[in-house]
PAKOL-406072 format. One record per atom (N, C-alpha, C): x, z negated, y negated. Coordinates in steps of 0.05 Angstrom, whole numbers, plus 5000, padded with zeros to 4 digits. Layout:
N
XZY
...
***
This chain:
447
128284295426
128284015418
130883875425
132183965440
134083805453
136783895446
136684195423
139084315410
138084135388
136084055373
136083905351
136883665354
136883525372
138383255377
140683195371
141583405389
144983495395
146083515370
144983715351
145283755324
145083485303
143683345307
143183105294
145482855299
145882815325
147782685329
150982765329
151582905322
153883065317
154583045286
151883095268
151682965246
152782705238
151282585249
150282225250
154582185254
154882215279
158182185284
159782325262
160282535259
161782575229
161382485210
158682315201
158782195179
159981965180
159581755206
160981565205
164181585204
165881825221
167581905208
169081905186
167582035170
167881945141
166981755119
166081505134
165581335125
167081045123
169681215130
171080885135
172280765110
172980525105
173980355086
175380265097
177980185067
180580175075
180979945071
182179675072
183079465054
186079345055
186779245028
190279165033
189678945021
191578755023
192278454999
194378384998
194178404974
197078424959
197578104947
199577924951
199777744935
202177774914
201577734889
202177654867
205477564865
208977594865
209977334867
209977224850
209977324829
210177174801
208376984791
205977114793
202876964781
201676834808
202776964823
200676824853
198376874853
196977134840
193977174836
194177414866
192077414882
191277594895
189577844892
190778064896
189178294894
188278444915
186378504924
184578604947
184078934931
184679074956
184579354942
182979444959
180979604959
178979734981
178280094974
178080154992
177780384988
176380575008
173980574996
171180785011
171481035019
171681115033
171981425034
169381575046
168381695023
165681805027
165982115021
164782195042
165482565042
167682705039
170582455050
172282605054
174182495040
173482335014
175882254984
174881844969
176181734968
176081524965
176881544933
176381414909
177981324885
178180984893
180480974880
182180754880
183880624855
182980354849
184380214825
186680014831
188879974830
190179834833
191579734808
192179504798
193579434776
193079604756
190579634743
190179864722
190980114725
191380224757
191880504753
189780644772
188680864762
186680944780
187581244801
186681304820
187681474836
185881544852
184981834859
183081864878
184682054895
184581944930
185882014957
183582104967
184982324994
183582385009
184082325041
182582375049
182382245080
184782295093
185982555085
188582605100
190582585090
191082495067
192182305049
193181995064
190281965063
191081665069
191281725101
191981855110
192181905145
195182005140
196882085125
199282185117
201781965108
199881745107
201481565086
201581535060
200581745043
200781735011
200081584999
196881415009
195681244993
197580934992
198180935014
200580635027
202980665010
204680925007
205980984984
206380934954
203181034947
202280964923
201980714918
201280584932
200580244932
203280034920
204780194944
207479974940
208980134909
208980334904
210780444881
208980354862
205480194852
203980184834
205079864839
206379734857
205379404863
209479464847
210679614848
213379594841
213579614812
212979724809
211479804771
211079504761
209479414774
207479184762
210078954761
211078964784
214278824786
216078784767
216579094754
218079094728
217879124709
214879014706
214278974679
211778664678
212578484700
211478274699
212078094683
211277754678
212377634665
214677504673
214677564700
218077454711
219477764714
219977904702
222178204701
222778144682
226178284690
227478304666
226778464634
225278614640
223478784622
221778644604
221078444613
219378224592
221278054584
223177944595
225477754579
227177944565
227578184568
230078304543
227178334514
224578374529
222678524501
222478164485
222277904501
222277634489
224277694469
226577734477
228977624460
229477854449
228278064446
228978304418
226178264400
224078104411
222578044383
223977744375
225277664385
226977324375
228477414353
229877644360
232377734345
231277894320
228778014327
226878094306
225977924284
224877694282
223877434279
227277314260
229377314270
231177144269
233177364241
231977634248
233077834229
231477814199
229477834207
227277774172
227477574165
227477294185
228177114170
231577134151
233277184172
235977314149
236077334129
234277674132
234477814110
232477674086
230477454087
229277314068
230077124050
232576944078
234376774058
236476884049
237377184051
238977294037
238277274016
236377464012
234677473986
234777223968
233276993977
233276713961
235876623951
237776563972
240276513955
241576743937
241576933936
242177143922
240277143893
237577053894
235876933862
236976723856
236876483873
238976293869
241676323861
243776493865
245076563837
245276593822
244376843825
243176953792
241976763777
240276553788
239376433761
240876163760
244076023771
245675923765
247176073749
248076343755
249476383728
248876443717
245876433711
245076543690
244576203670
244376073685
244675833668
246975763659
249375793674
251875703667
251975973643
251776083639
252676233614
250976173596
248476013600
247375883575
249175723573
250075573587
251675303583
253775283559
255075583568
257775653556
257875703533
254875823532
254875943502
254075633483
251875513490
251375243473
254475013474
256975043489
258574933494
260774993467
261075313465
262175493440
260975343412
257675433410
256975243388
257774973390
257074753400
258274553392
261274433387
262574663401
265074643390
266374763362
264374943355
264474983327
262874813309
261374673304
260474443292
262774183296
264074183319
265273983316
268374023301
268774273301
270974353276
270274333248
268174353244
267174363217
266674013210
264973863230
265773663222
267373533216
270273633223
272773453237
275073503202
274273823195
274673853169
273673683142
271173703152
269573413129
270773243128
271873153155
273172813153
275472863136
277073073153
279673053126
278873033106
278273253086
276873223059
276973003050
274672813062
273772583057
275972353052
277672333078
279972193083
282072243057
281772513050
284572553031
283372403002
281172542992
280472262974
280472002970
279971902995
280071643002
282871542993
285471723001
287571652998
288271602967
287371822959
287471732920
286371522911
283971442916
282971202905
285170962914
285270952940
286870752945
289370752936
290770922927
292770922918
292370832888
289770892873
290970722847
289870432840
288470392868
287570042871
290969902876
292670062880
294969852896
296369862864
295770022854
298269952825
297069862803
294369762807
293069522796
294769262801
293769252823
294169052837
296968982833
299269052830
301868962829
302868972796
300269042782
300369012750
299668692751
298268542764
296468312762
298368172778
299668162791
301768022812
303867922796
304968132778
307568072761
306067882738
304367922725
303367682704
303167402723
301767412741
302267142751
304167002765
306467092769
309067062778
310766882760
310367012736
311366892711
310666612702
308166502708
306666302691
307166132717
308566122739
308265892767
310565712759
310265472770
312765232769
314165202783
316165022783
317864872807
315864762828
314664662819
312964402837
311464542846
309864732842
308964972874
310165012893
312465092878
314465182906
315465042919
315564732918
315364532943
313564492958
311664502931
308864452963
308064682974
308864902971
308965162987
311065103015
312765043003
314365053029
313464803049
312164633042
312064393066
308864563080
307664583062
304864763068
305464993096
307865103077
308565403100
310065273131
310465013126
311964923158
309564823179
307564733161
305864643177
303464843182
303265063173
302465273173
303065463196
306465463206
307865583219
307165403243
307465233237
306565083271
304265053281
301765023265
299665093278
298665403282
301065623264
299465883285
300965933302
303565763307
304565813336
303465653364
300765473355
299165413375
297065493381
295965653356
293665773354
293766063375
296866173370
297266383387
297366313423
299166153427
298666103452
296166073462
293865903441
291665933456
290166173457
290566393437
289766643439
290266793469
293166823466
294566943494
292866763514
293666583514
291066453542
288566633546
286766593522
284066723520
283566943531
286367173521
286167413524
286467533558
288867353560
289167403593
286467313610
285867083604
283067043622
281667283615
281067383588
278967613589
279967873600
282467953603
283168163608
282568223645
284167973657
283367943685
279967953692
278067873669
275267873673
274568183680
276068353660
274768563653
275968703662
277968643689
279368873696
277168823733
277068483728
274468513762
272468683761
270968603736
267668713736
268368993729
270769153719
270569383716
270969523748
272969363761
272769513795
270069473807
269069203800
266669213814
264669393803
264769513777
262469703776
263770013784
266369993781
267270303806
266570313830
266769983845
266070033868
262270103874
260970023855
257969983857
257770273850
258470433834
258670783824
259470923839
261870843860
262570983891
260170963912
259670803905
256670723937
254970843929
253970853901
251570933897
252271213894
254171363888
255771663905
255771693923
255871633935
256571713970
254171763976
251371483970
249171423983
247371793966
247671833947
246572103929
248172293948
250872293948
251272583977
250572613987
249772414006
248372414031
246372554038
245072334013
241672464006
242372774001
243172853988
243873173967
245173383985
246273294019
247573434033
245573654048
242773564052
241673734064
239273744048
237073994049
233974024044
233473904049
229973804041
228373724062
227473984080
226873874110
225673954127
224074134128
223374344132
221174514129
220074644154
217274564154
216774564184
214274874182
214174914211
212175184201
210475244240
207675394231
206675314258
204875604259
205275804279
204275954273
202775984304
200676244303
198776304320
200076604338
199876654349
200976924360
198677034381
198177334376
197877504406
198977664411
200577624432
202177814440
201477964464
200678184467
200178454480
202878434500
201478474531
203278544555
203578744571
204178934580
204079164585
202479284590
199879194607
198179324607
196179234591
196379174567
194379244546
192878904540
192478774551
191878544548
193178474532
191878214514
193178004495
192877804510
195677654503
195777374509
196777304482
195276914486
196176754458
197876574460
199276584446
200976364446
201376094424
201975944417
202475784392
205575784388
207275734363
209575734366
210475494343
211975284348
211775094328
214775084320
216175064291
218175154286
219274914264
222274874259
222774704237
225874844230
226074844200
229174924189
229574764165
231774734164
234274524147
236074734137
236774714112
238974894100
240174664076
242474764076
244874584050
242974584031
244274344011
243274323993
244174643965
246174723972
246874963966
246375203977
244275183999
243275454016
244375614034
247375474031
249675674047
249275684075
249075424091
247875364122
245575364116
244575444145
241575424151
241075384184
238975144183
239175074219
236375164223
235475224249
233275314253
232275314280
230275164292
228975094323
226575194326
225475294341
222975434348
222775394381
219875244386
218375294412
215775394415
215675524437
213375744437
211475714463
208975724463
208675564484
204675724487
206075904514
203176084511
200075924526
198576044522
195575894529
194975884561
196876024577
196375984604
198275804616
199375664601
201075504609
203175504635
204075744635
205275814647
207875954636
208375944609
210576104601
210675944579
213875874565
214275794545
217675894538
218175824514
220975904500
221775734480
224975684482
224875514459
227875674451
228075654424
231275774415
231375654389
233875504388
236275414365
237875634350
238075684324
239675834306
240775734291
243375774286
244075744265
246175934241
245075914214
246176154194
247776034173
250576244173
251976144152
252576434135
251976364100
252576594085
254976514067
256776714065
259976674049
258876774020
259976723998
259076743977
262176863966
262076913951
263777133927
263877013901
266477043890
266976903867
264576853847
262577093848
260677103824
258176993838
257976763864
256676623880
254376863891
255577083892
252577293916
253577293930
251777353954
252177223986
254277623994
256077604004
257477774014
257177824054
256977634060
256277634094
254777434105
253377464123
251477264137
252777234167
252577054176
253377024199
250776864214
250076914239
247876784249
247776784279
248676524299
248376544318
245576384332
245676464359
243076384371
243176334401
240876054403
241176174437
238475994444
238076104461
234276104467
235076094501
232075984505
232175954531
228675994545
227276194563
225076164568
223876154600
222376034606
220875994626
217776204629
217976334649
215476534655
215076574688
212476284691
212176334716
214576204740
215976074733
218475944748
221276214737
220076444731
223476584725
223976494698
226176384702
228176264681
230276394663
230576414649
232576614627
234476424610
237176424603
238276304580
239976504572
239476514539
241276734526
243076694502
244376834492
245976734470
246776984450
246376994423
246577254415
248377174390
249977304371
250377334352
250977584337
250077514310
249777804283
250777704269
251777994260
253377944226
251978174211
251077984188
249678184163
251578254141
251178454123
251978514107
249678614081
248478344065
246878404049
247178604021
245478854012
246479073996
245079023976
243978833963
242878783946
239678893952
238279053930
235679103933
235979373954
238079453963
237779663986
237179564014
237479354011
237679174034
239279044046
239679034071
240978864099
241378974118
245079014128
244779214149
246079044165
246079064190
247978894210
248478974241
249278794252
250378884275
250878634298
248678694321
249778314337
250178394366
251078174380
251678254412
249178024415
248178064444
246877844461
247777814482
247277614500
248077594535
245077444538
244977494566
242577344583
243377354616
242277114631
242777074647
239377014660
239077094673
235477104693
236776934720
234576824725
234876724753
232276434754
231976394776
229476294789
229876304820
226776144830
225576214854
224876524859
223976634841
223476934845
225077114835
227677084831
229477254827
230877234845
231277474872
233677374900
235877354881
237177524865
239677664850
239777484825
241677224823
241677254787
242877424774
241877624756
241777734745
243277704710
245777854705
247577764675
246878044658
246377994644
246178234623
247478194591
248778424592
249878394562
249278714540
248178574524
247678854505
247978874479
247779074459
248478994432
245279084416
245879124383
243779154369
244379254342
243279454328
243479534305
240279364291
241579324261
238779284248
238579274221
236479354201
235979404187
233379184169
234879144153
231778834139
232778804115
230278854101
230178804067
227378624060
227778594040
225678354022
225078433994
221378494002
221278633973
218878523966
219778453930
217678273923
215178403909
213578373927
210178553921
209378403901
207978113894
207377993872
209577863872
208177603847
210077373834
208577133871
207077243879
206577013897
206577073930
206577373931
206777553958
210077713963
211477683981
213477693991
213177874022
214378214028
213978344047
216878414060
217878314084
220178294095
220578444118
220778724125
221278914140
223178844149
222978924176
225378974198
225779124223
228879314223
228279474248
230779454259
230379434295
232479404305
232479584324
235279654336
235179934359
236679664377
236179614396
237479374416
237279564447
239779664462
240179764484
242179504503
240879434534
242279354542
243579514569
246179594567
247579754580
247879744605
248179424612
249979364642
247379144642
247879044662
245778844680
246878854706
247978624715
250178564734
249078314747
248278404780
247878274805
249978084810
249577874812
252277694817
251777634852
250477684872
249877634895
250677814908
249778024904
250978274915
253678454896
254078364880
256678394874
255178714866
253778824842
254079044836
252379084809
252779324792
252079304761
249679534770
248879504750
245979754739
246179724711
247280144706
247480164679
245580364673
243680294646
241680374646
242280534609
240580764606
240380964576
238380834559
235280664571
233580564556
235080454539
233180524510
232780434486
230680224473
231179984460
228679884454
228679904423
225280014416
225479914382
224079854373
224979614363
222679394351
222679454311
220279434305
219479414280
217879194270
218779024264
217978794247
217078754222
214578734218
213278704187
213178304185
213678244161
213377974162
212777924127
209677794117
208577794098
207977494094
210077454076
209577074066
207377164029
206076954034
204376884002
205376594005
205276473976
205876303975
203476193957
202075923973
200175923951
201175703925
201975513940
203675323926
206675363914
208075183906
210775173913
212475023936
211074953956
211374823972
210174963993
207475083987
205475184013
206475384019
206375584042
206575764037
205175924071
203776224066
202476254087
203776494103
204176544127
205176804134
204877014150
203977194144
202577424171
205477624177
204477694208
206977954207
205678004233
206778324246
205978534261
209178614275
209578594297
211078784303
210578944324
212279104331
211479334351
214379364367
214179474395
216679404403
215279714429
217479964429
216980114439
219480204455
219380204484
222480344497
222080564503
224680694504
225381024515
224380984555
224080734565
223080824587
219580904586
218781124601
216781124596
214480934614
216080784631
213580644646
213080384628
213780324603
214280114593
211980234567
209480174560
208080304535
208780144506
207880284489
207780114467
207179784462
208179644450
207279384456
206779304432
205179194425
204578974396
203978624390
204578534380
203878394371
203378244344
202378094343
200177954312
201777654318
202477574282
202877354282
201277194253
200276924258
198976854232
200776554239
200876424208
202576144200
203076064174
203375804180
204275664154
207975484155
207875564131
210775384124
210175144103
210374884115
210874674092
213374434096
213974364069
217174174080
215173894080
216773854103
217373614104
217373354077
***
């Protein structure tokens, strides 16, 4: 009886042994959310979730240090790929530059139909310009014709007329030709008063008609200027779309993003503002663009130029960046180009401000599915090389690659309305970084 005790309680103590629980708490810096991690260890082995990663330790494990290990290298992870890491502000601003590329490559497209169907008018022009200048030769021949006859008739009315002159020449008296001549003095003196009052008349009218003619140049200049003005820019076109955008570990977050652009009345400039402003109210973005396309004697767009610079808030870490591309539109082959960016990070939760400079290849065309559906592909390879500590005075040069693929699908239901879906995906060569997606839905209407 008393070996079964012994046996029992020997039991009883090794199980409590292996019954112990572990606990850590982790705070958050970015989000400030707290995570409590616990971990049971029953018969020797505990499983364990931390930040979506799961792991099952064993007692001498966690008596070794491994599990404490694991903890901090899973809480470091989470670090560089939070919403305050640089890893979420370069993936912001390579879907911006994504976004900022299809739009490009769409008003490439438009002004480029917009030629074509100016010159395709101006060579109507030219040709109905040809005809009427051949009708107006043909008329101009009629008139001679006409005129040269004219000249014959009149020519044998005048030798009438000087047949009838000489008969009555003959049959006149003396006594006419006195009262002709007192007739012709007083004749002579009233149209040399009659003239002066003419000349008077005329000058007052001439000075009349030389005011009211400046005054209606000047009223045709104003009401010019006031039509430039108006004629210098579009109207407004404002656009408001819905977003979820997917964060590293698999969750969607939503955002709203509310947007407005202005382009020449000739299409050549184009201005463009966008703020973005997610549902936890804790992160927002706003970025200014602006695009200029050079045109070619036969008015198709030959280069695009497009700079940018955005600025975002996530969580108190702060970002401002500045990028510019140059396109080279290939007609229906597409849009190829080439841009640099810079960014600068810094905050309360960044010890290091942090400078980064990188470049971007990309690829965006516009192809017209119906007369009322419009599909605008885009792909960019964006590597940022250097990322340079300004505190500690030292660079990190990194091989990651990012590549984003941009689908962007306008219908237009109106001529004015118009609706727009697009998908993109944004995947890096690091592997702690997964696939990322996001969904966009919106509308464009002007102003």
């Amino acid at each position: 009886m008393k070996r079964l005790i012994i046996i029992l309680l020997f039991l009883f103590v090794t199980q409590l042994s292996y019954s112990q629980t572990f606990t850590q708490t982790f705070v958050d810096r970015c989000t400030n959310e707290v995570s409590i991690v616990n971990a049971t260890f029953i018969n020797g082995s505990a499983t364990v979730a931390f930040y979506n990663k799961i792991r099952t330790f064993t007692y001498q494990q966690y008596i070794n240090g491994e599990l404490q290990s694991w903890l901090n290298e899973t809480y470091l992870w989470w670090s560089n790929l939070s919403p305050c890491s640089q890893q979420t502000s370069q993936q912001q601003q390579a879907q911006q530059a994504a976004d900022a590329a299809a739009a490009a490559a769409a008003a490439a497209a438009e002004a480029e139909a917009a030629a074509n169907a100016a010159s395709g008018a101006t060579n109507n022009t030219s040709g109905s310009t040809n005809n009427s200048s051949d009708t107006t030769n043909n008329s101009s021949s009629n008139e001679g014709e006409s005129s040269g006859s004219s000249g014959e008739s009149s020519g044998s009315s005048g030798e009438s007329s000087e047949g009838g002159s000489e008969e009555g020449s003959s049959e006149e008296g003396s006594g006419s030709e006195e009262g002709n001549e007192e007739s012709g003095e007083s004749s002579e003196e009233s149209n040399e008063e009659a003239s002066e009052d003419d000349s008077n008349e005329e000058d007052t009218n001439e000075d009349e008609e030389t005011t009211s003619d400046e005054e209606k140049k000047e009223d045709e200049e104003d009401t010019n200027k006031k039509k430039k003005k108006k004629k210098k820019l579009n109207p407004i076109q404002l656009n408001a779309d819905a977003l979820g955008l997917q964060n590293p570990f698999g969750n969607y977050d939503t955002a709203i993003s509310f947007g407005a652009s202005q382009s020449s009345i000739y299409g050549d400039v184009s201005y463009s503002a966008n703020a973005m402003f997610y549902s936890n109210l804790n992160q927002a973005s706003l970025s200014l663009g602006r695009t200029k396309m050079y045109l070619n004697d036969k008015y198709k767009v030959s280069w695009i130029e497009s700079i940018g610079i955005g600025y975002s808030n996530n969580y108190g870490a702060q970002s401002v960046s500045a990028s510019f591309m140059r396109l080279k539109p290939m007609g229906k082959k597409g849009t190829i180009g080439m841009g640099l960016n810079y960014s600068t990070n810094f905050g309360k939760l960044i010890e290091n401000t942090l400078i980064s400079f990188g470049y971007n290849f990309l690829y965006a065309n516009s192809i017209k599915v119906t007369d009322r559906l419009m599909y605008s592909p885009a792909f960019i390879l964006a590597h940022t090389p250097i990322t340079y500590a300004t505190k500690v005075d030292s660079s990190l040069a990194t091989n990651d690659v990012m590549f984003i693929l941009s689908n962007s699908f306008t219908y237009r239901i109106t001529k004015t309305f118009t609706i727009n879906f697009g998908y993109t995906a944004i995947k890096s060569t690091n592997t702690d970084i997964p696939l990322i997606n996001s969904f966009m839905i919106g509308s464009k209407l002007p102003f």
